[in-house]
VEXZA-816452 format. One record per residue: x, y, z of N, C-alpha, C, O in turn; residue in three letters. Coordinates in Angstrom, 3 decimals, decimal comma. Layout:
+----------+----------+----------+----------+----------+----------+----------+----------+----------+----------+----------+----------+------+
|     n.c1 |     n.c2 |     n.c3 |    ca.c1 |    ca.c2 |    ca.c3 |     c.c1 |     c.c2 |     c.c3 |     o.c1 |     o.c2 |     o.c3 | type |
+----------+----------+----------+----------+----------+----------+----------+----------+----------+----------+----------+----------+------+
|        X |        Y |        Z |        X |        Y |        Z |        X |        Y |        Z |        X |        Y |        Z |  Ala |
...
+----------+----------+----------+----------+----------+----------+----------+----------+----------+----------+----------+----------+------+
This chain:
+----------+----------+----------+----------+----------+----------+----------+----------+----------+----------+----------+----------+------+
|     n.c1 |     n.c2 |     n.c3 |    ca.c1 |    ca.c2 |    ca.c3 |     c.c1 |     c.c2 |     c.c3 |     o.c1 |     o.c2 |     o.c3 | type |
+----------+----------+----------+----------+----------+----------+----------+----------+----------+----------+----------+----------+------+
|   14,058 |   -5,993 |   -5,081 |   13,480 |   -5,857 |   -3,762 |   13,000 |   -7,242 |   -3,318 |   12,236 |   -8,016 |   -3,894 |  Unk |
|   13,533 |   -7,338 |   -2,345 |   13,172 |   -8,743 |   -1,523 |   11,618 |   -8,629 |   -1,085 |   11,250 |   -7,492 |   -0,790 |  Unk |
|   10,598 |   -9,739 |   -1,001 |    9,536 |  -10,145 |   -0,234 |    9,721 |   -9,144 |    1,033 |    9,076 |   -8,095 |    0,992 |  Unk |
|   10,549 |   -9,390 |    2,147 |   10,850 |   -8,581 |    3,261 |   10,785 |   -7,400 |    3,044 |    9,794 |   -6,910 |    3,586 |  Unk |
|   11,442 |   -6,626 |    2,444 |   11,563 |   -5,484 |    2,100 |   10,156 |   -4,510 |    1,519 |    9,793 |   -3,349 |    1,708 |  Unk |
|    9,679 |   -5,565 |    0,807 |    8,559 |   -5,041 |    0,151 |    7,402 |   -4,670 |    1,156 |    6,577 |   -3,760 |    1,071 |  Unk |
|    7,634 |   -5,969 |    2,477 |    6,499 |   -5,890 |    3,461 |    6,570 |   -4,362 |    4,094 |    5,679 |   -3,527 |    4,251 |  Unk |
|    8,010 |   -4,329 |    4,400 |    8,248 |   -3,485 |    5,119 |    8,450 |   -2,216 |    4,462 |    9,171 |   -1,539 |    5,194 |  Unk |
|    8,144 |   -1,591 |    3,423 |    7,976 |   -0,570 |    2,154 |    6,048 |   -0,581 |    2,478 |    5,468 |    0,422 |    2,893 |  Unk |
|    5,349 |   -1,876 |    2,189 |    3,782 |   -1,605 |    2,327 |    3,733 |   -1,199 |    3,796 |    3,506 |    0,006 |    3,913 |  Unk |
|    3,843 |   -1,690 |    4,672 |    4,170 |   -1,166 |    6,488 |    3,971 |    0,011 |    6,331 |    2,826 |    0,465 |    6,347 |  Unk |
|    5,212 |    0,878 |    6,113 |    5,170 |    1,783 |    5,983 |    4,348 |    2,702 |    5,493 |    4,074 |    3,697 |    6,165 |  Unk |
|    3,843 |    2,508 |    4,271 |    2,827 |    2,966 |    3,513 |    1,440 |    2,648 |    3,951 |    0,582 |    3,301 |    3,357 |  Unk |
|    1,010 |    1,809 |    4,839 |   -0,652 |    1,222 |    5,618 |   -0,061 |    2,173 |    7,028 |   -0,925 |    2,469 |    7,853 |  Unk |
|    1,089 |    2,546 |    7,244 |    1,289 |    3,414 |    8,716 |    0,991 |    4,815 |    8,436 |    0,549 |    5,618 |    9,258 |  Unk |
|    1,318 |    5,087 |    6,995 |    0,967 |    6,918 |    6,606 |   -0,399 |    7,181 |    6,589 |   -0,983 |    8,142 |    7,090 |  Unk |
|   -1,003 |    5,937 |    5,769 |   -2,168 |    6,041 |    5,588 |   -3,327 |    5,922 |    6,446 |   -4,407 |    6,429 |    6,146 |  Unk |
|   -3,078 |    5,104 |    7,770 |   -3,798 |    5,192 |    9,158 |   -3,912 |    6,325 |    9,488 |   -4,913 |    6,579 |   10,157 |  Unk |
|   -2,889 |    7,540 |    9,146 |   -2,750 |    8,781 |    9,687 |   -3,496 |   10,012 |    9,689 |   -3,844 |   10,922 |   10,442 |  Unk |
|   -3,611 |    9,462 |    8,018 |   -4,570 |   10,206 |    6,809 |   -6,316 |   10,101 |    6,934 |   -6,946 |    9,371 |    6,169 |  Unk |
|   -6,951 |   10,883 |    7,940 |   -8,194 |   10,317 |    7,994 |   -8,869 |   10,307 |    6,815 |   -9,553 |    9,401 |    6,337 |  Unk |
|   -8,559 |   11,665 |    6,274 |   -9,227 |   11,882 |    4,630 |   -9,077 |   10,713 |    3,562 |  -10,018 |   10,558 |    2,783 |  Unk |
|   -7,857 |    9,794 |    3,452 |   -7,344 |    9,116 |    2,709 |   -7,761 |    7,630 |    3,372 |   -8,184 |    6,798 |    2,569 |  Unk |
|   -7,656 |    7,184 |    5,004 |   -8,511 |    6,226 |    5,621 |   -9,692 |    6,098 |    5,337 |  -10,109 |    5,067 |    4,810 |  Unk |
|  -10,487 |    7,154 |    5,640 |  -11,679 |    6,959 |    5,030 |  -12,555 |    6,649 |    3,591 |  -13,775 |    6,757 |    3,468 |  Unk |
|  -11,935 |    6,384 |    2,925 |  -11,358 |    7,084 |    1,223 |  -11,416 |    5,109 |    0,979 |  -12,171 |    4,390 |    0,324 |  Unk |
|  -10,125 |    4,793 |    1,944 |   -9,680 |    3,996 |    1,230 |  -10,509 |    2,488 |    2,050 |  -10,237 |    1,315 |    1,797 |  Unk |
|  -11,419 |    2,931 |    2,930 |  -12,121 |    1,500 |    4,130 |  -12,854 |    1,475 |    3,193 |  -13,056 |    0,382 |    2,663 |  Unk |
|  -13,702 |    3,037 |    2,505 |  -14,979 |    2,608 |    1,748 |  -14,784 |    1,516 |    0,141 |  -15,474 |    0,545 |   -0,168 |  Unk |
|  -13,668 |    2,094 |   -0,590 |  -13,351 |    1,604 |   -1,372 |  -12,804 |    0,005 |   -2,031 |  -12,821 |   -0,665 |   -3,064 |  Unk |
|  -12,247 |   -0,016 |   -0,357 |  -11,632 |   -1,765 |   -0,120 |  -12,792 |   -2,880 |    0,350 |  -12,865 |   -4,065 |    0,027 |  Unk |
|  -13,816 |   -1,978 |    1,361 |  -14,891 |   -2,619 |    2,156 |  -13,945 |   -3,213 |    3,410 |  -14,325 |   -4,256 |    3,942 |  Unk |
|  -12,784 |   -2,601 |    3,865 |  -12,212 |   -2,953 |    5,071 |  -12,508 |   -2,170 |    6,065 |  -12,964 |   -1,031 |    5,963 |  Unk |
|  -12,181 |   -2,937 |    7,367 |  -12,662 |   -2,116 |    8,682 |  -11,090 |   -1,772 |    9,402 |  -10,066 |   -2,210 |    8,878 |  Unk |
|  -11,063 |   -1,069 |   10,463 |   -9,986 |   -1,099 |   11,123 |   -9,668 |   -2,450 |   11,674 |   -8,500 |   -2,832 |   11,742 |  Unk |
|  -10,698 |   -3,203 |   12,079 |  -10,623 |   -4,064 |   12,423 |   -9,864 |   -5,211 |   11,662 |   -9,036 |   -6,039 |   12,040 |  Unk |
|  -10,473 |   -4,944 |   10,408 |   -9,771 |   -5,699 |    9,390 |   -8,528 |   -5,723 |    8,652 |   -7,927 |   -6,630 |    8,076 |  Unk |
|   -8,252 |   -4,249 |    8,849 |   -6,873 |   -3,608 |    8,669 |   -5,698 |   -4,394 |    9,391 |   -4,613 |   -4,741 |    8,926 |  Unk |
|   -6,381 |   -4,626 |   11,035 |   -5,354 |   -4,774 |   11,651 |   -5,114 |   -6,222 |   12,105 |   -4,159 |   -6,617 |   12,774 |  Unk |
|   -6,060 |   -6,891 |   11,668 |   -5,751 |   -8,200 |   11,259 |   -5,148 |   -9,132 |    9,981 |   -4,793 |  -10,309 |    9,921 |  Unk |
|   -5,194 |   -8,224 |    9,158 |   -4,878 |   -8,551 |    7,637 |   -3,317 |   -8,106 |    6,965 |   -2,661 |   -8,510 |    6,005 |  Unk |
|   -3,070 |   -6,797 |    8,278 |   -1,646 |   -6,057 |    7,945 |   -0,860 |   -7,027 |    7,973 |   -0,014 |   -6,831 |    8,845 |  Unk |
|   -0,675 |   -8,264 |    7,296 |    0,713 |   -9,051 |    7,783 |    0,744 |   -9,874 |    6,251 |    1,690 |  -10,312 |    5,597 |  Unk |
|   -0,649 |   -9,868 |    6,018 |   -1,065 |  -10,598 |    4,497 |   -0,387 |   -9,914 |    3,144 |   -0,339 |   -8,692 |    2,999 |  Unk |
|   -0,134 |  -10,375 |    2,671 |    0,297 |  -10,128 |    1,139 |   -0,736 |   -9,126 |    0,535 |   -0,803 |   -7,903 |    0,416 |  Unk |
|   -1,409 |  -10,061 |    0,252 |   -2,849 |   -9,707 |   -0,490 |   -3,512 |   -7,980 |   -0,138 |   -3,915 |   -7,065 |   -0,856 |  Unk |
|   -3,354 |   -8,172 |    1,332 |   -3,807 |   -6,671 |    1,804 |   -3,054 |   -5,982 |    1,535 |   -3,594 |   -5,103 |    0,863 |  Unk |
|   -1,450 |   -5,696 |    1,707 |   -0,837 |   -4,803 |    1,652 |   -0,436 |   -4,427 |   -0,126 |    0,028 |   -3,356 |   -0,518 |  Unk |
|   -0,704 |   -5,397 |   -0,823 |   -0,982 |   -5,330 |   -2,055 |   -1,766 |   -4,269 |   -2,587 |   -1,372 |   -3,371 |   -3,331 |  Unk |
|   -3,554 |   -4,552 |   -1,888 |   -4,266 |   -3,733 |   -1,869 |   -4,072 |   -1,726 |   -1,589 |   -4,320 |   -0,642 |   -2,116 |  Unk |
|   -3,462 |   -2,357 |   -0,387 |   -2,730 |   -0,905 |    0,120 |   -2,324 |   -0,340 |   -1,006 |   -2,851 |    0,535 |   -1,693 |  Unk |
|   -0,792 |   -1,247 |   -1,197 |   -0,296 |   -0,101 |   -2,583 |   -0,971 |    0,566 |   -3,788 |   -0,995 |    1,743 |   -4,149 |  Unk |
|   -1,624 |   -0,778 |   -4,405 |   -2,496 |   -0,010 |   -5,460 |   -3,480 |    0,577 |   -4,897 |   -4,380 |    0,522 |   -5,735 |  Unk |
|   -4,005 |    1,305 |   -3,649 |   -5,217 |    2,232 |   -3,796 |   -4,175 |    3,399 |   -3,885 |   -4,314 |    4,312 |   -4,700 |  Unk |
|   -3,122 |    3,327 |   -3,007 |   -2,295 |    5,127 |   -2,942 |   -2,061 |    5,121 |   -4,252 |   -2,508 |    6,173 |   -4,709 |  Unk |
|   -1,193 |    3,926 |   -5,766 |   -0,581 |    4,404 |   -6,983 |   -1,650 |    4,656 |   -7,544 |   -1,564 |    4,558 |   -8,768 |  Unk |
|   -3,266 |    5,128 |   -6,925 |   -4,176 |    5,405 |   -7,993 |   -4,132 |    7,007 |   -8,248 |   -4,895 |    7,575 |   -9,030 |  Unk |
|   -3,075 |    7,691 |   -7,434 |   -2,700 |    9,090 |   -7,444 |   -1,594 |    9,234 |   -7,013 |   -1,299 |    8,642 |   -5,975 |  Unk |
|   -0,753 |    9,962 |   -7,589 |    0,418 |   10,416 |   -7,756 |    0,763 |   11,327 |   -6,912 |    1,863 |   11,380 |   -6,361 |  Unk |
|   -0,145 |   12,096 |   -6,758 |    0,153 |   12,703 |   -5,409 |    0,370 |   12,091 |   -4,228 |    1,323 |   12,099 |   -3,449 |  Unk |
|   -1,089 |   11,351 |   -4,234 |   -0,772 |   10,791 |   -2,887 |    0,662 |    9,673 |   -2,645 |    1,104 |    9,460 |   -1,516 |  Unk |
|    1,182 |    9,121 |   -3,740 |    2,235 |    8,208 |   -3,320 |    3,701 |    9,725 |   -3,243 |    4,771 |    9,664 |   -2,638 |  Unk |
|    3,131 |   10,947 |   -4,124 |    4,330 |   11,633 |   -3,482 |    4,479 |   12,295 |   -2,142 |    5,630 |   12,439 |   -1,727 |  Unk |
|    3,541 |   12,691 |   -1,454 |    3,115 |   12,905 |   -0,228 |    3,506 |   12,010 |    1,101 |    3,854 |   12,274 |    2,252 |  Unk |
|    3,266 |   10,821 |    0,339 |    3,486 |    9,622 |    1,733 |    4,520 |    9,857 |    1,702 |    4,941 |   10,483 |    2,675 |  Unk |
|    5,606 |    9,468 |    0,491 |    7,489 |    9,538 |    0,374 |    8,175 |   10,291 |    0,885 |    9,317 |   10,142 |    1,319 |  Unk |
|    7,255 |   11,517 |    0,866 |    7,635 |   12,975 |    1,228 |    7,593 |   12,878 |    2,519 |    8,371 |   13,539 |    3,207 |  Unk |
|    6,711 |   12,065 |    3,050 |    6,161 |   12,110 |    4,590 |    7,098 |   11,191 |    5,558 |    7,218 |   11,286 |    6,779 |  Unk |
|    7,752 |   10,235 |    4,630 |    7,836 |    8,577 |    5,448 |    9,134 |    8,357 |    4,577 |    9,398 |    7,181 |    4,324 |  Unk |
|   10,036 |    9,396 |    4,052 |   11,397 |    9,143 |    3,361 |   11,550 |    8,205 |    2,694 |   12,719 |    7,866 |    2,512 |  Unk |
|   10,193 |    7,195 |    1,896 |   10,127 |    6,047 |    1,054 |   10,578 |    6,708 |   -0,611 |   10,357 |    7,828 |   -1,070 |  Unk |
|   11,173 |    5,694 |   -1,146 |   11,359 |    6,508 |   -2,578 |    9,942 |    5,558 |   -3,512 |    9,593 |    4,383 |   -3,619 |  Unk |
|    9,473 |    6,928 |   -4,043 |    8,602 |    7,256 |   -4,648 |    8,516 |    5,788 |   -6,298 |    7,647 |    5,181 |   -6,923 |  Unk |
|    9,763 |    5,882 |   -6,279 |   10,070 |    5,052 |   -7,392 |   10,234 |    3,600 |   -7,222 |   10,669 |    2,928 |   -8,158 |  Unk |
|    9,813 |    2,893 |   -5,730 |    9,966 |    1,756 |   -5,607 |    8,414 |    1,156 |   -4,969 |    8,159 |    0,100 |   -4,389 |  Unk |
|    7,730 |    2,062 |   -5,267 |    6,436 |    1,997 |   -4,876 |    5,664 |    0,917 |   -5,507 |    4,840 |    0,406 |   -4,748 |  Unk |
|    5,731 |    0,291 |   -7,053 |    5,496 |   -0,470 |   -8,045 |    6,343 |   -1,638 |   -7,869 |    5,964 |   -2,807 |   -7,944 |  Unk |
|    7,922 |   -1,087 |   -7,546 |    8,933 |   -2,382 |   -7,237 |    8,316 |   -3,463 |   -6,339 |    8,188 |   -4,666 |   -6,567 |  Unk |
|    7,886 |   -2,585 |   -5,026 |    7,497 |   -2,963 |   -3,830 |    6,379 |   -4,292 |   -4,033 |    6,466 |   -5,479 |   -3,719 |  Unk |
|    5,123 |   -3,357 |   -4,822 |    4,159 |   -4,241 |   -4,846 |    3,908 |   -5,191 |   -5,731 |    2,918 |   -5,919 |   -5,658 |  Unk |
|    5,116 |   -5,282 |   -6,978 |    5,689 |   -6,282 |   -7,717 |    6,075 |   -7,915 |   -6,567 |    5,643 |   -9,059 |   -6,426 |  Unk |
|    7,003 |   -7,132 |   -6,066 |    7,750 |   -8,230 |   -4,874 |    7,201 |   -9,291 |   -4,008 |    7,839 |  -10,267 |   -3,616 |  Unk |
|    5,922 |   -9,014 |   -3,730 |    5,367 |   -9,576 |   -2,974 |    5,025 |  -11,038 |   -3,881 |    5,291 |  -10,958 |   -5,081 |  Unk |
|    4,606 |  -12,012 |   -3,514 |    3,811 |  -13,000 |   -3,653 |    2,674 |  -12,939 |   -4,212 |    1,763 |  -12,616 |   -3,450 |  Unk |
|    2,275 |  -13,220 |   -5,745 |    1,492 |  -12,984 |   -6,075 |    1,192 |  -11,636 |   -6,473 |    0,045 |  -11,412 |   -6,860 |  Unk |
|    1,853 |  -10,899 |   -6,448 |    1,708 |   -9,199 |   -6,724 |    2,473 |   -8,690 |   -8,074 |    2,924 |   -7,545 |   -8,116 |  Unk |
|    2,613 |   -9,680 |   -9,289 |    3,043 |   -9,793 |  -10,451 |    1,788 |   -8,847 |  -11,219 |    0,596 |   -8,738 |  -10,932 |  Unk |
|    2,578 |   -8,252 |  -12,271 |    1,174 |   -7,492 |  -12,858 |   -0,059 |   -8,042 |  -13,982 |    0,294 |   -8,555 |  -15,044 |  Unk |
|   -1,147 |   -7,923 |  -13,725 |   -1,816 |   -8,874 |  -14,494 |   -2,334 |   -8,292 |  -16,084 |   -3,071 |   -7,361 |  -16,405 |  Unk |
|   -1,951 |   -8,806 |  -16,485 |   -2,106 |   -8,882 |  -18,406 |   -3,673 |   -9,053 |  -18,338 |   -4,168 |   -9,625 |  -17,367 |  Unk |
|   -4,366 |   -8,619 |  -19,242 |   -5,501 |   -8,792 |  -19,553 |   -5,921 |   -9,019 |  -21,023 |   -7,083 |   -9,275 |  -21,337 |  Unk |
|   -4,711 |   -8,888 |  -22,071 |   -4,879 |   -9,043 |  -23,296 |   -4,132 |  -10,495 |  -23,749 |   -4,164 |  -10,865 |  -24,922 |  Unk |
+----------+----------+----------+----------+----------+----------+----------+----------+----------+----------+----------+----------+------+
């Protein structure tokens, strides 16, 4: 998965989730983002990074969005691999 691709895989996935008030709300408190900040930041790496890993913190919810937004479920990790800086971090 290309950089591009990946943006446009998180896009998608920060567009389901605007939708989701239960899951918006869920996820402003958790990040400390505003809409405001959302919608200035949607273009950044870093944020849409963020994005992905709050939905892969449930399985449902990344099957729901896929289900919702015809994304495959299985490139969800690819995606947020791809980006810049979005390599997975080792801790041992």
């Amino acid at each position: 998965m290309t950089p591009i691709s990946a943006q446009t895989y998180a896009l998608t996935v920060l567009e389901w989730l605007a939708g989701r008030d239960d899951l918006l709300e869920l996820f402003l408190g958790s990040t400390g983002s505003t809409l405001q900040s959302m919608k200035e930041n949607a273009q950044e790496a870093s944020f849409l990074i963020s994005v992905l890993d709050f939905l892969m913190m449930d399985d449902q919810w990344v099957l729901e969005c896929c289900d919702d937004t015809d994304l495959d479920p299985n490139k969800m990790r690819v995606a947020r691999l791809a980006f810049p800086g979005g390599e997975e971090m080792h801790w041992t």
